[in-house]
PASEBA-1860 file (N, C-alpha, C; in nm, 3 decimals):
! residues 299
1> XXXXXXXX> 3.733/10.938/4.351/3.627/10.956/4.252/3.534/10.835/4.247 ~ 3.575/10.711/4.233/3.526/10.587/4.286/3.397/10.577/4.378 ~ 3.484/10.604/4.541/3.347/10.625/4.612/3.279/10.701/4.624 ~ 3.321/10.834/4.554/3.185/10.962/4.543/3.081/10.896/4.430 ~ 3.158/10.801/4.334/3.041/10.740/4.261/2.947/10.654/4.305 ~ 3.013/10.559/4.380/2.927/10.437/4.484/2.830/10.513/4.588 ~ 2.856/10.625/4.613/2.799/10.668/4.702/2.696/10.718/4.647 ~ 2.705/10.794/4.537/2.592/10.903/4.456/2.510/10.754/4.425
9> XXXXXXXX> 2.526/10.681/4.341/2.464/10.555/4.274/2.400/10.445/4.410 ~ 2.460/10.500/4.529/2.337/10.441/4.643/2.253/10.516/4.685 ~ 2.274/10.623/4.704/2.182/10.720/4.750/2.068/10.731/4.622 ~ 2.101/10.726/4.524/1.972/10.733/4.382/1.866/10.602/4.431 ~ 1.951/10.455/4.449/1.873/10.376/4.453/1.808/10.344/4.587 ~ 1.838/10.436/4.688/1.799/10.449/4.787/1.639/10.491/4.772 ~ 1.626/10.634/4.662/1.563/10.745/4.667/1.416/10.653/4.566 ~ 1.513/10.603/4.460/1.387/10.483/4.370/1.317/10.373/4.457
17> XXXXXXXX> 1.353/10.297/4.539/1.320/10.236/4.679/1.216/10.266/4.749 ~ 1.209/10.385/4.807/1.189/10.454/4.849/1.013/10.545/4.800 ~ 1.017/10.554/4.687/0.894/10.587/4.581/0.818/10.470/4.541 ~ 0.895/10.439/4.513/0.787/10.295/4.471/0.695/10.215/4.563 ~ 0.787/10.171/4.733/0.721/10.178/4.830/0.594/10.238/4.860 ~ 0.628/10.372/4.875/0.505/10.414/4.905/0.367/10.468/4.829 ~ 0.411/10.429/4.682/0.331/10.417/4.575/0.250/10.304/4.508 ~ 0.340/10.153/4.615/0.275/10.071/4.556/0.115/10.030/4.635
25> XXXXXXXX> 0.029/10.060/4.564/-0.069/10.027/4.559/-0.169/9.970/4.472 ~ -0.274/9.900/4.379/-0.303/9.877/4.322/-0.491/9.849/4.366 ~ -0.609/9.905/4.280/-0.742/9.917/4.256/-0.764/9.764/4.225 ~ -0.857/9.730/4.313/-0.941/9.588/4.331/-1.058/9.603/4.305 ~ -1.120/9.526/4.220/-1.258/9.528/4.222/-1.322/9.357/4.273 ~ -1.378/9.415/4.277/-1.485/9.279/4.339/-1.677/9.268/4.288 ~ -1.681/9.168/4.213/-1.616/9.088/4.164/-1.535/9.071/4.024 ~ -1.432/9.049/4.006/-1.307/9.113/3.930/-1.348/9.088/3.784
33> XXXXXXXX> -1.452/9.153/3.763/-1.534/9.160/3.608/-1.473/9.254/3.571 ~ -1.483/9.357/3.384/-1.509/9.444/3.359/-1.634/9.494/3.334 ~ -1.692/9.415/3.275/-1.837/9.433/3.213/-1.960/9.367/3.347 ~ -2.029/9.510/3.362/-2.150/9.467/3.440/-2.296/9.516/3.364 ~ -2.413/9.458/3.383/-2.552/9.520/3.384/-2.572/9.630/3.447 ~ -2.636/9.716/3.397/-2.726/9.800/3.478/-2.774/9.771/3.614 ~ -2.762/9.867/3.710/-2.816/9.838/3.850/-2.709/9.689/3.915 ~ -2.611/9.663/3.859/-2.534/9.560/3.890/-2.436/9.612/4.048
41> XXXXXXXX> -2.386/9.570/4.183/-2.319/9.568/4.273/-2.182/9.549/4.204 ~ -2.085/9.658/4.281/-1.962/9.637/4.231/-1.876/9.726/4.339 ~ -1.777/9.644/4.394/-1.715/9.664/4.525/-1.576/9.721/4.473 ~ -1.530/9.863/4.463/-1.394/9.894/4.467/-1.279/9.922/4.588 ~ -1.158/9.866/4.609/-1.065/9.864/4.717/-0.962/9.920/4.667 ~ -0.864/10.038/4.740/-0.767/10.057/4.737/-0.677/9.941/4.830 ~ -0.589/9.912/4.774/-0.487/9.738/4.852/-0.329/9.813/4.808 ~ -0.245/9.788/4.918/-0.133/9.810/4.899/-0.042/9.802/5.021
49> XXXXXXXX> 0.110/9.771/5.001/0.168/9.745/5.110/0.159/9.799/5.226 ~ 0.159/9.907/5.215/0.168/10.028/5.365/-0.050/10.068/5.382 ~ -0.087/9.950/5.342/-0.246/10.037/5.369/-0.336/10.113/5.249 ~ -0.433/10.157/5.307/-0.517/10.222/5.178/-0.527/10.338/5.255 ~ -0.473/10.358/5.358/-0.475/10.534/5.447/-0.451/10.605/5.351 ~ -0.526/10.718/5.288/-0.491/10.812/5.229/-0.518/10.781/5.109 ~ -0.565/10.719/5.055/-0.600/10.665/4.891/-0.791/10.672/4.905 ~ -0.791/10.798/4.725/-0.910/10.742/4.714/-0.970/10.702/4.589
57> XXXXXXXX> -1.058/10.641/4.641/-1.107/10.587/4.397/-1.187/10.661/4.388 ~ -1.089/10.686/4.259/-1.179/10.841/4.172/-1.189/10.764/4.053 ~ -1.283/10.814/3.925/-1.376/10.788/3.801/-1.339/10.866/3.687 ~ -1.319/10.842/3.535/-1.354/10.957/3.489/-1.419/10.909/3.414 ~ -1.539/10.926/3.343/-1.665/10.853/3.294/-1.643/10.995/3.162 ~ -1.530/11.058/3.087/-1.581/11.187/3.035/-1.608/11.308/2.993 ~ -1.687/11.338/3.173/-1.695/11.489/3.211/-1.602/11.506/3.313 ~ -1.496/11.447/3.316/-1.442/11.515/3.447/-1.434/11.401/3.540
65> XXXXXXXX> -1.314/11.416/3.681/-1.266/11.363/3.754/-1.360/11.302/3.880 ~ -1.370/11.267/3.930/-1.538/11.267/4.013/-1.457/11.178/4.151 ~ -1.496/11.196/4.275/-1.405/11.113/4.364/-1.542/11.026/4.430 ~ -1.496/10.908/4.480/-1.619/10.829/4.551/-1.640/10.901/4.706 ~ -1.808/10.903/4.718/-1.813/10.953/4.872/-1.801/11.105/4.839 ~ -1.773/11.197/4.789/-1.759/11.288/4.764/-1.884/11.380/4.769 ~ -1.990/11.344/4.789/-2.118/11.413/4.764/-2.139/11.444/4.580 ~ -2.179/11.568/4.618/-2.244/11.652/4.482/-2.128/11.630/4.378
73> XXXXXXXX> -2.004/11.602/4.346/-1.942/11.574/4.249/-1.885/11.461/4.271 ~ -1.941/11.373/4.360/-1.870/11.200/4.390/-1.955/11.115/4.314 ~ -1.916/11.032/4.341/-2.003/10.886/4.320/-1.991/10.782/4.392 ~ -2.061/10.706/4.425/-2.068/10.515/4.451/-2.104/10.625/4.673 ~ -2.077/10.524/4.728/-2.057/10.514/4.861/-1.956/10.449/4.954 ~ -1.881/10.544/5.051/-1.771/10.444/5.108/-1.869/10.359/5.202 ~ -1.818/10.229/5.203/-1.815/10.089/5.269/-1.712/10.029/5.345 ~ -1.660/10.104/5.503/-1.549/10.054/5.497/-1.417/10.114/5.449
81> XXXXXXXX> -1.389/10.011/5.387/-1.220/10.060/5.316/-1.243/10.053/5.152 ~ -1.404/10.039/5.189/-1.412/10.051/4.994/-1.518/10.123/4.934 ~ -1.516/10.127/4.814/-1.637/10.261/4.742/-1.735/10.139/4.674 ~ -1.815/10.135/4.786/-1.972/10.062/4.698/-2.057/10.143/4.563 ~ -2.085/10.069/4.458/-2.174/10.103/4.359/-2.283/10.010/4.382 ~ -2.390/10.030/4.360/-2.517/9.985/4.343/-2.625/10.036/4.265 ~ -2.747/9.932/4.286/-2.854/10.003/4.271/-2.895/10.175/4.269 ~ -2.860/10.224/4.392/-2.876/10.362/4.465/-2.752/10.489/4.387
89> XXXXXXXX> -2.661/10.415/4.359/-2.524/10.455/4.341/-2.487/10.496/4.204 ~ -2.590/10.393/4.089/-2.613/10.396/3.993/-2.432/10.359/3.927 ~ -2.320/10.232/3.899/-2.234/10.228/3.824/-2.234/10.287/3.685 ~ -2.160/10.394/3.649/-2.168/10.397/3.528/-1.988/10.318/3.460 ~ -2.000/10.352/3.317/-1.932/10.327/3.283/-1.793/10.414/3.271 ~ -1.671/10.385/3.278/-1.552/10.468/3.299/-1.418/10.452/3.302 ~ -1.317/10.498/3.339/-1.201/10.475/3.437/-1.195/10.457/3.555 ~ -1.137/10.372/3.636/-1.139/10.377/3.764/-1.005/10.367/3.816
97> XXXXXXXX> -0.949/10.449/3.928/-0.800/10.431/3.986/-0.842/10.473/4.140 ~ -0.712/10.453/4.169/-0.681/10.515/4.322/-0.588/10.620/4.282 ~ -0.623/10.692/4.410/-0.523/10.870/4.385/-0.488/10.852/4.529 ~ -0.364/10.873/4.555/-0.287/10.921/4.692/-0.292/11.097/4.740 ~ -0.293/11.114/4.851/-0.323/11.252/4.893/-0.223/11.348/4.814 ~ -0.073/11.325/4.785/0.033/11.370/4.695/0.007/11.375/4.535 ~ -0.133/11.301/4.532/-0.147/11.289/4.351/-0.082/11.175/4.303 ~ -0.037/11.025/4.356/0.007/10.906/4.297/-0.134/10.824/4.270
105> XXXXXXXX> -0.068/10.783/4.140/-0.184/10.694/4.090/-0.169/10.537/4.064 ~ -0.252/10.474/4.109/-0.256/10.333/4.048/-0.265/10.309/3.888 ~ -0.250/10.193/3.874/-0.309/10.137/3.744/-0.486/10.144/3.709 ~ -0.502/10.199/3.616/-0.658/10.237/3.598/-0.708/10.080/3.569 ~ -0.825/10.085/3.578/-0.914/9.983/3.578/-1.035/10.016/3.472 ~ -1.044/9.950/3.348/-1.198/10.004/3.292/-1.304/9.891/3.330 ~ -1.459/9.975/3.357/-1.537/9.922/3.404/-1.615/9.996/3.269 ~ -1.718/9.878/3.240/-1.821/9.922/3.143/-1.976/9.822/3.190
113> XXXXXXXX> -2.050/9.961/3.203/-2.183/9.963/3.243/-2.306/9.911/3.091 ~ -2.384/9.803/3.124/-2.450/9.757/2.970/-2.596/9.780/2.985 ~ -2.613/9.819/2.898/-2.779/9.767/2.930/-2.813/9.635/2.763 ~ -2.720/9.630/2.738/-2.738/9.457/2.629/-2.789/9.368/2.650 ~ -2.844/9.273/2.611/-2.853/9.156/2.660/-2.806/9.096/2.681 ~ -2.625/9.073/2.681/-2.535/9.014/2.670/-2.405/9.075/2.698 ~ -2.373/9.039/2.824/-2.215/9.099/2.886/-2.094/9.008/2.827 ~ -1.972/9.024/2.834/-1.841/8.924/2.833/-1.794/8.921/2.998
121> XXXXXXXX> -1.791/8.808/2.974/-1.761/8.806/3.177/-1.579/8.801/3.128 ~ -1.506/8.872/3.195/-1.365/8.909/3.144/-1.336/9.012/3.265 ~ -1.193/8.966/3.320/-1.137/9.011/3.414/-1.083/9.159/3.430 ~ -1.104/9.217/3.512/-1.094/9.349/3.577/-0.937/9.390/3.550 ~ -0.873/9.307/3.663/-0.734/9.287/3.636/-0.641/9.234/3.573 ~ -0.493/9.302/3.582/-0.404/9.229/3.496/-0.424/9.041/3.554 ~ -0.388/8.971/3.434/-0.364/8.818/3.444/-0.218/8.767/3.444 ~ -0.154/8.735/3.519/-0.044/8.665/3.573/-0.020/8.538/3.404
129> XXXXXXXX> 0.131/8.588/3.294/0.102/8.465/3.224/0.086/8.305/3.270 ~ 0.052/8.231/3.195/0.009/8.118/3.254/-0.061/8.088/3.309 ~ -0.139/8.200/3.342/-0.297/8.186/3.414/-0.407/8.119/3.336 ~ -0.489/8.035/3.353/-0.607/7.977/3.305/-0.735/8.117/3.295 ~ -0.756/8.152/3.229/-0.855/8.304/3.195/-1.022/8.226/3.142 ~ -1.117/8.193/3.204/-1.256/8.169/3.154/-1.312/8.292/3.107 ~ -1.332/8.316/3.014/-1.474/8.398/2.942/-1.601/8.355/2.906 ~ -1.712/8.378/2.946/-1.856/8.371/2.934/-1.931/8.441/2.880
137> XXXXXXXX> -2.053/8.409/2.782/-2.095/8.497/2.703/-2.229/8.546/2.829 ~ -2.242/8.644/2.944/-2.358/8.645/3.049/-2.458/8.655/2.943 ~ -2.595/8.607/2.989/-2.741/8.700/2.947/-2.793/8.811/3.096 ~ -2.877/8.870/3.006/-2.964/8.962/3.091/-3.037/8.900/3.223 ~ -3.096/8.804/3.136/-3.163/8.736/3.217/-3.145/8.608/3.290 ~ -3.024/8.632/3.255/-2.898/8.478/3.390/-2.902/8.380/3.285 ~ -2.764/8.295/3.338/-2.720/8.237/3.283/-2.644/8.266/3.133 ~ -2.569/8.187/3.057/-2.489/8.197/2.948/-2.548/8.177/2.827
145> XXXXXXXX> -2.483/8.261/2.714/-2.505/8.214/2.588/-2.410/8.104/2.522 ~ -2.460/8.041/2.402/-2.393/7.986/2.347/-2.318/8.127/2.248 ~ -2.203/8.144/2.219/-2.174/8.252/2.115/-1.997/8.256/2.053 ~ -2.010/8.296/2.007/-1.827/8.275/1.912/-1.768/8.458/1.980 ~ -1.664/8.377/2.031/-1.574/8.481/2.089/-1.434/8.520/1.976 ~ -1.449/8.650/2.024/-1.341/8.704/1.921/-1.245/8.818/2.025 ~ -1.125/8.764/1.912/-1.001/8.858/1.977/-0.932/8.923/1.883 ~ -0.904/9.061/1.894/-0.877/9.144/1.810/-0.929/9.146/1.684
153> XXXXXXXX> -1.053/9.116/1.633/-1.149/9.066/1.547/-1.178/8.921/1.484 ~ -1.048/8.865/1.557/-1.037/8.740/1.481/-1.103/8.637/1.577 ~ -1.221/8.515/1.552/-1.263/8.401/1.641/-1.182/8.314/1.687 ~ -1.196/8.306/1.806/-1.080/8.255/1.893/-1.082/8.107/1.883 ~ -1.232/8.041/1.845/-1.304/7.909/1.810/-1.369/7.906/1.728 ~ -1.370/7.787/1.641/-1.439/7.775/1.538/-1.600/7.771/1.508 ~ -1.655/7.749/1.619/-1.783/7.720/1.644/-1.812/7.819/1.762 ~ -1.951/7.828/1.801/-2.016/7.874/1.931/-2.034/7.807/2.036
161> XXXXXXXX> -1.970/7.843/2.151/-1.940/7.824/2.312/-2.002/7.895/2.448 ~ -2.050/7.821/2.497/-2.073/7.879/2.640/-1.989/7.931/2.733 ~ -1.844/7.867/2.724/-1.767/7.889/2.803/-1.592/7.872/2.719 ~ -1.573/7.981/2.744/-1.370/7.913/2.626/-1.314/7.963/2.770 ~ -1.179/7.854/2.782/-1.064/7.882/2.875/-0.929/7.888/2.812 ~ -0.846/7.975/2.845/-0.755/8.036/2.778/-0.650/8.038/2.863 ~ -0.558/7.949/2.842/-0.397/7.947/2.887/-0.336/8.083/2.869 ~ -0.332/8.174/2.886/-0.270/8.345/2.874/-0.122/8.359/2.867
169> XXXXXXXX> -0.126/8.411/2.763/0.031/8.431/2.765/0.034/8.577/2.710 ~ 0.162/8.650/2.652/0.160/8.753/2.651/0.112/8.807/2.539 ~ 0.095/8.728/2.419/0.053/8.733/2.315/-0.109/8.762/2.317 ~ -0.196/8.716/2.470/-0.315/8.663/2.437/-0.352/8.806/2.456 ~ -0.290/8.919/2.529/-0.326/9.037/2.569/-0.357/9.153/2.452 ~ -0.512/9.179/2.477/-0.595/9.224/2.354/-0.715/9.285/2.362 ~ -0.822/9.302/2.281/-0.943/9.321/2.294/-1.060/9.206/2.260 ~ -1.123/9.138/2.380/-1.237/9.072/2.356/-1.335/9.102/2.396
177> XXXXXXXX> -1.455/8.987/2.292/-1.599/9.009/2.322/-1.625/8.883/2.298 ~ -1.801/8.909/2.309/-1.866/8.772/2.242/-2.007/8.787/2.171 ~ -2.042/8.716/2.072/-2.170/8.739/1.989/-2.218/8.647/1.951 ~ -2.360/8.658/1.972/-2.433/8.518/1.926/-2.552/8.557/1.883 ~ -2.646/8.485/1.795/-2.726/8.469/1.707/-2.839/8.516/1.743 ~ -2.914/8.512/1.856/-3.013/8.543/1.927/-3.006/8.695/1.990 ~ -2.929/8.742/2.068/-2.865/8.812/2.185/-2.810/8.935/2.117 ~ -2.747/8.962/2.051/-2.672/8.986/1.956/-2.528/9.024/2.005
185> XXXXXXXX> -2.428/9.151/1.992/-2.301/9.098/2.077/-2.297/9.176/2.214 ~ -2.182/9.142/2.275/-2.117/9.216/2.429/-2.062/9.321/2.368 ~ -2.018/9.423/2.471/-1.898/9.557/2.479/-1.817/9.487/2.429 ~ -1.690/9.563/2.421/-1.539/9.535/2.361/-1.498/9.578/2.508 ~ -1.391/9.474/2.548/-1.303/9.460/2.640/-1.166/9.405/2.653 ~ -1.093/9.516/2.716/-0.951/9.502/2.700/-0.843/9.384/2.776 ~ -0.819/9.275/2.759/-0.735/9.207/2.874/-0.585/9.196/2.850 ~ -0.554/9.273/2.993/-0.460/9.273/3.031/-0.336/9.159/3.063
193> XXXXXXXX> -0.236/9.116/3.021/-0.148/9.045/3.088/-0.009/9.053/3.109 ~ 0.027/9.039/3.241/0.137/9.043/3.314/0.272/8.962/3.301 ~ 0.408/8.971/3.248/0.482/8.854/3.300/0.461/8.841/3.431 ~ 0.502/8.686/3.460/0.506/8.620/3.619/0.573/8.657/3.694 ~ 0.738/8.716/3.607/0.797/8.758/3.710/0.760/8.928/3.735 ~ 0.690/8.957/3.653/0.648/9.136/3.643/0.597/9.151/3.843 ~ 0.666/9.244/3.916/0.589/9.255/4.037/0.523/9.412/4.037 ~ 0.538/9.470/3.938/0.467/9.587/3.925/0.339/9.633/3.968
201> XXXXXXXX> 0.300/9.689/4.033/0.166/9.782/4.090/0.113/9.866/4.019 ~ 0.187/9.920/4.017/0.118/10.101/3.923/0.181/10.105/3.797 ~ 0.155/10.259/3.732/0.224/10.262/3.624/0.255/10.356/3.604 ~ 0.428/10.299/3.555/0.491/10.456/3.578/0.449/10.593/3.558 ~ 0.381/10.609/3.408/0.353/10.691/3.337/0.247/10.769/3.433 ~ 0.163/10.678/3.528/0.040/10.754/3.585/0.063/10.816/3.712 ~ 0.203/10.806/3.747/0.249/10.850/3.882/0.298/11.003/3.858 ~ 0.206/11.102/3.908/0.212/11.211/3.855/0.317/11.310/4.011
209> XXXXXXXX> 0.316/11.235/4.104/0.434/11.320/4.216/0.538/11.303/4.171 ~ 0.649/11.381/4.195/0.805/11.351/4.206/0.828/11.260/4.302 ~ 0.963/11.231/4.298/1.063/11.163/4.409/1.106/11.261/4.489 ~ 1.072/11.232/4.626/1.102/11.262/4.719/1.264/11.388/4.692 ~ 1.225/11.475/4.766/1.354/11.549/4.730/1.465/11.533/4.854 ~ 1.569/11.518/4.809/1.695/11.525/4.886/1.812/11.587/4.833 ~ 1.880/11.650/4.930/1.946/11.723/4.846/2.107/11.633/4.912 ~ 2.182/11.622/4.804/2.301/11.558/4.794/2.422/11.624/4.803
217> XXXXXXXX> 2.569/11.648/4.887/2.662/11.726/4.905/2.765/11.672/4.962 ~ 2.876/11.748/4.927/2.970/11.651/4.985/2.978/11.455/4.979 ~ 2.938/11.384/4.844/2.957/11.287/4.840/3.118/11.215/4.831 ~ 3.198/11.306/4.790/3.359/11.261/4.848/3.352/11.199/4.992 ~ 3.263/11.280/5.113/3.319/11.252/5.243/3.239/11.126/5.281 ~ 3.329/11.043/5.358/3.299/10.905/5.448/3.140/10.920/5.511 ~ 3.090/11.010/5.535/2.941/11.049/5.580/2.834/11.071/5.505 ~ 2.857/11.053/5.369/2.797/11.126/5.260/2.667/10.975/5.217
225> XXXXXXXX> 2.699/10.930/5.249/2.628/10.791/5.213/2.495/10.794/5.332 ~ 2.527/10.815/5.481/2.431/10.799/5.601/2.348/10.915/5.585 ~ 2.453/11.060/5.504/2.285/11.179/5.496/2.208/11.156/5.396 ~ 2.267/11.051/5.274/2.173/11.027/5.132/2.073/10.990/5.206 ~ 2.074/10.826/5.284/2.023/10.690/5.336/1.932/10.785/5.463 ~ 1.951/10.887/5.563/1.867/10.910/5.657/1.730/10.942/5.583 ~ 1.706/11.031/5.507/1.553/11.101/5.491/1.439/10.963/5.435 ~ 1.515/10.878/5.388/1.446/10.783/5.321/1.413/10.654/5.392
233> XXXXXXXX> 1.449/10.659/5.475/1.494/10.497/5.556/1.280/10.503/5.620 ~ 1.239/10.616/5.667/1.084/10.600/5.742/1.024/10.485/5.621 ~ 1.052/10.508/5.501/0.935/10.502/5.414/0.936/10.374/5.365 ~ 1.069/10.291/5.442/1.085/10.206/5.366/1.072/10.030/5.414 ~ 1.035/9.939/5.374/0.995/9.816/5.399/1.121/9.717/5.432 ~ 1.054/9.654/5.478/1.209/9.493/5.587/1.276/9.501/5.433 ~ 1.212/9.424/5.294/1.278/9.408/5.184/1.360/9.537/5.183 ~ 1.357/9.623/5.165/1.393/9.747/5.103/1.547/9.764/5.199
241> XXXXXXXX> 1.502/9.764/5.347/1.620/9.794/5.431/1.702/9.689/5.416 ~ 1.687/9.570/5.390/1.779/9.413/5.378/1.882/9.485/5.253 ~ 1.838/9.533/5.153/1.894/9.591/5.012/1.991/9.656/5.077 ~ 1.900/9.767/5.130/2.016/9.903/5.156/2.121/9.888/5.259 ~ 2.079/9.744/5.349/2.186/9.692/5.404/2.338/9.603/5.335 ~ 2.273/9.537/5.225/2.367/9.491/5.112/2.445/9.586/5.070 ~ 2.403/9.715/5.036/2.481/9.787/4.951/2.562/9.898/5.055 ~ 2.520/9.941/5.158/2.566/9.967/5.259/2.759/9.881/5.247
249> XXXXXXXX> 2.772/9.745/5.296/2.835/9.636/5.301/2.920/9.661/5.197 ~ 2.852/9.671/5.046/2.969/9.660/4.970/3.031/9.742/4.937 ~ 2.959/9.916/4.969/3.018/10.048/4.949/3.155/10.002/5.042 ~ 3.127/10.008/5.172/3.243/9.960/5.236/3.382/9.835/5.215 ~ 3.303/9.767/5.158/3.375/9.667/5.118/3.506/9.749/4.986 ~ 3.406/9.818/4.921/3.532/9.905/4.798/3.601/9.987/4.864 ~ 3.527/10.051/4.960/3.594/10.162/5.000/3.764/10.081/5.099 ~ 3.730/9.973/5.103/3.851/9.923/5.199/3.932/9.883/5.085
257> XXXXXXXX> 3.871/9.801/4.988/3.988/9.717/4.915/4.055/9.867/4.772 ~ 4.046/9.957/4.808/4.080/10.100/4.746/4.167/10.150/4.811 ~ 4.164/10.156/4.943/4.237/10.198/5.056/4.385/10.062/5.046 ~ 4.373/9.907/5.057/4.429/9.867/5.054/4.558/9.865/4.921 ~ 4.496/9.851/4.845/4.554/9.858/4.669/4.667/9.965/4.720 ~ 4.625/10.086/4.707/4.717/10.202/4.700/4.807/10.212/4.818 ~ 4.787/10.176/4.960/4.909/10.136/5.002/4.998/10.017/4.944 ~ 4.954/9.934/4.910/5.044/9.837/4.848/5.143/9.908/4.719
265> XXXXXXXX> 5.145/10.015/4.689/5.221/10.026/4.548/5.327/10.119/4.618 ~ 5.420/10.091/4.549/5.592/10.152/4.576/5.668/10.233/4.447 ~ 5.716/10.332/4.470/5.754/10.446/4.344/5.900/10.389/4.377 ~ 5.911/10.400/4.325/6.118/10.373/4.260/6.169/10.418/4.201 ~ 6.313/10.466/4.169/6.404/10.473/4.060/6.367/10.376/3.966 ~ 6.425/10.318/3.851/6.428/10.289/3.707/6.539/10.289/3.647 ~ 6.657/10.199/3.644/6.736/10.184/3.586/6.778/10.112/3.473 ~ 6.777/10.192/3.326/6.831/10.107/3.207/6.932/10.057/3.169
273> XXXXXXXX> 7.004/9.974/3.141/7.160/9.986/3.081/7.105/9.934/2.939 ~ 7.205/10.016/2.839/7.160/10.038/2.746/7.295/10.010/2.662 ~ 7.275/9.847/2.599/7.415/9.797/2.548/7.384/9.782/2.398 ~ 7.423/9.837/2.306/7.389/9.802/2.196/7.288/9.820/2.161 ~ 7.236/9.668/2.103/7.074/9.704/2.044/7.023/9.605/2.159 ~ 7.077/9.596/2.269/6.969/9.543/2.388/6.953/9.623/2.515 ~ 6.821/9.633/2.564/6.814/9.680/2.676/6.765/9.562/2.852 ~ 6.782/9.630/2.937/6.797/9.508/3.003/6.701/9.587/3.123
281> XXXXXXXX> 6.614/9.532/3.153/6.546/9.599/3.289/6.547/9.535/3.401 ~ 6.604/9.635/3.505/6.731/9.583/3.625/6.565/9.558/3.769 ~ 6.483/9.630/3.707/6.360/9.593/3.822/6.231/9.641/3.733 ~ 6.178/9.488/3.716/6.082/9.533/3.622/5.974/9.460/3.722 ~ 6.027/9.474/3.874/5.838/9.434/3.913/5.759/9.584/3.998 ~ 5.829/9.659/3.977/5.743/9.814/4.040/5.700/9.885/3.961 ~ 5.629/9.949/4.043/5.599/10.058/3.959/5.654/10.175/3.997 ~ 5.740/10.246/3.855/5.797/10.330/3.880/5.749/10.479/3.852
289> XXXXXXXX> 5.768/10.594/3.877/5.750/10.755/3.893/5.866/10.801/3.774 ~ 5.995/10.749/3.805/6.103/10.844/3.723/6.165/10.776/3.615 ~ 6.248/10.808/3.507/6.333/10.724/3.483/6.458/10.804/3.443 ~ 6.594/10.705/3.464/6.709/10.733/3.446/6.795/10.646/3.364 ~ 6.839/10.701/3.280/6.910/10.610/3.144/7.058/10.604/3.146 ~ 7.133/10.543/3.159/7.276/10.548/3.126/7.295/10.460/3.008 ~ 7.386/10.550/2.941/7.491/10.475/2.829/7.606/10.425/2.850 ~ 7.603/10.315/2.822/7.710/10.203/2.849/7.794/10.216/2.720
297> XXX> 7.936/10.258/2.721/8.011/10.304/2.634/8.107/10.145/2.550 ~ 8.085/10.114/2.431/8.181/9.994/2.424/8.279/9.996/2.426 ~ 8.434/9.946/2.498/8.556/10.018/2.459/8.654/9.912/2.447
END
């Protein structure tokens, strides 16, 4: 029962391995703003371990799902390995992800299109804690404002700044902007942050395929582990196979010291003598199956 468990509980983490791989991907923008101007250039990339083959960035601004390159219901232009917005292209404002040909999704990205006088220059992507984070109050017409930045309504500084830098931690992850006297304020923008050790890509919730199906049988038998481990092994990375080589190792490793244990044990007789009010046990290092009692008569 043991190794039908070790076995079922590798083959699962075989199968989680296995998905995540080929799901991890994650939406790049360039340059890694949220907030742009009108008629502003803005470079989107699908990036991920195994490639961007088969991934495309789609929008939803709304009305509906819209794919880049797409013609009459697309937007932006492919460039390459990426979906250009421009001038021509017109950025609007929206959601932005990558979609896999199966329907897997990245982590969305919001992009917001201004026509203000005044953007928050604030990062696209999640921030790694401990990251140093600059925010800038942009103008229309180049260069920065002086203006008091706020987070979750509250001013982050006491006075008005051109530029605040922000040690990020997990706490700092929120909604900012910036507003100043002249200009008047930016969009509201969301920043994201990551633990350091977080290596996450996507998100769970947005990964709309199943796991790979395999079907599982006979996990009692000595073979039952190599048909879990075959269907999955294409999909999977040097890290991934080093794992399934570990656990490989130690399935075996139980499966021997299980095998060993139970030859080691010996069934025996059990003999009591039974004197009075004492009893005396004539082999008390086995383990025994039966027992047999004699009464020892006093005479």
């Amino acid at each position: 029962m043991k190794t039908a468990s070790v076995s079922q509980l590798l083959g699962v983490c075989v199968l989680l391995l296995s998905a995540l791989t080929v799901s991890a991907v994650s939406l790049t923008v360039s340059p890694n703003l949220q907030q742009f101007f009108t008629g502003a250039s803005v470079s989107l990339t699908c990036e991920g371990q195994l490639g961007s083959d088969g991934w495309t960035v789609k929008r939803d601004t709304g009305s509906g799902t819209e794919s880049c390159g797409a013609g009459g219901r697309g937007f932006g232009r492919i460039n390459g390995s990426s979906c250009l917005l421009d001038k021509q292209t017109k950025p609007v404002s929206g959601v932005y992800w990558c979609e896999g040909e199966a329907g897997e999704k990245s982590e969305e990205v919001n992009i917001t299109v201004s026509g203000k006088e005044v953007i928050l220059e604030i990062p696209a992507l999640p921030e790694r804690t401990g990251n140093d984070v600059t925010l800038r109050c942009k103008k229309k017409t180049g260069g920065t404002a002086a203006a008091y930045f706020y987070f979750n309504g509250r001013p982050v500084r006491p006075k008005s700044e051109h530029i605040i830098t922000i040690n990020v931690q997990q706490s700092d992850e929120g909604l900012y902007w910036c507003a100043t006297d002249e200009f008047g304020s930016s969009p509201q923008s969301f920043l994201r942050v990551r633990d350091v050790y977080d290596t996450t890509t996507i998100s769970a919730s947005a990964t709309k395929s199943p796991l790979p199906t395999t079907t599982i049988t006979n996990l009692s038998s000595p073979t039952s582990s190599s048909s879990i481990i075959t269907p999955a092994l294409g999909s999977l990375g040097l890290l991934d196979l080093i794992l399934v080589a570990a656990l490989l190792f130690w399935n075996k490793k139980i499966e021997r010291t299980l095998s060993s244990s139970l030859s080691q044990v010996t069934y025996q007789d059990m003999i009591f003598r039974q004197s009075a009010n004492k009893i005396t046990v004539t082999h008390s290092h086995v383990v025994f199956s039966s027992l047999r009692t004699l009464q020892v008569h006093q005479g």
